[in-house]
C-alpha positions in Angstrom: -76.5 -1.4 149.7 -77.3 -4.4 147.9 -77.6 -4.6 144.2 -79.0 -7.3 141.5 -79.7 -7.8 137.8 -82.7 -8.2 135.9 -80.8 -10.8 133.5 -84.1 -10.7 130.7 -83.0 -7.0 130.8 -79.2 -7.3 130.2 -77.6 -7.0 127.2 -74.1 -7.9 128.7 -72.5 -4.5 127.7 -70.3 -4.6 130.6 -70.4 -1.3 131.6 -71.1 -2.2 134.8 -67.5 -4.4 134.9 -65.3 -1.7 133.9 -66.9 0.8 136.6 -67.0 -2.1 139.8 -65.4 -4.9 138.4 -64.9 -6.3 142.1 -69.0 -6.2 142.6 -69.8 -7.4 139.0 -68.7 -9.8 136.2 -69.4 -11.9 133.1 -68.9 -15.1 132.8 -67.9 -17.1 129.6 -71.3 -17.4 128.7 -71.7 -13.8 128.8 -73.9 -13.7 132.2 -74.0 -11.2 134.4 -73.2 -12.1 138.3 -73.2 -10.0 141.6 -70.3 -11.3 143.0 -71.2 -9.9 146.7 -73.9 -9.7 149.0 -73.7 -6.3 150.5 -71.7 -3.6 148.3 -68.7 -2.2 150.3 -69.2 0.8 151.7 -66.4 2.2 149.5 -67.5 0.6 146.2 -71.1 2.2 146.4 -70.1 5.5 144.3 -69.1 2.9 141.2 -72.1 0.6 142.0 -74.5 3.8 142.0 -72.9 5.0 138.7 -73.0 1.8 136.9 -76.8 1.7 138.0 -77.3 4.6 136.4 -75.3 4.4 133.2 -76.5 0.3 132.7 -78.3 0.9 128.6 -80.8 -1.6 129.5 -81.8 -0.3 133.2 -80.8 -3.8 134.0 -79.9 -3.0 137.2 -81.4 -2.0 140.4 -80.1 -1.5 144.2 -82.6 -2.6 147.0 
């Protein structure tokens, strides 16, 4: 699984840091980054939830 951010769309909420923070994280500025290619197998359940919960459908796997 791969996953990426529409950054017009996010808001920087960070839910999607507190549920993978090993996939996903804010910088200073407040921007969101992917920090992997592929999603580990065993971080896809977070990735997949924080997909889903994200306010501002922001993100999307592919």
């Amino acid at each position: 699984m791969r996953v990426k951010v529409d950054l017009n769309l996010c808001e920087a909420n960070a839910i999607c840091c507190g549920l993978a923070p090993k996939v996903f994280e804010l910088d200073d500025e407040d921007i969101l980054h992917v920090k992997v290619d592929e999603v580990p197998e065993e971080l896809e359940k977070r990735v997949q939830m924080a997909v889903d919960r994200c306010p501002k459908a922001a993100l999307s796997k592919y």
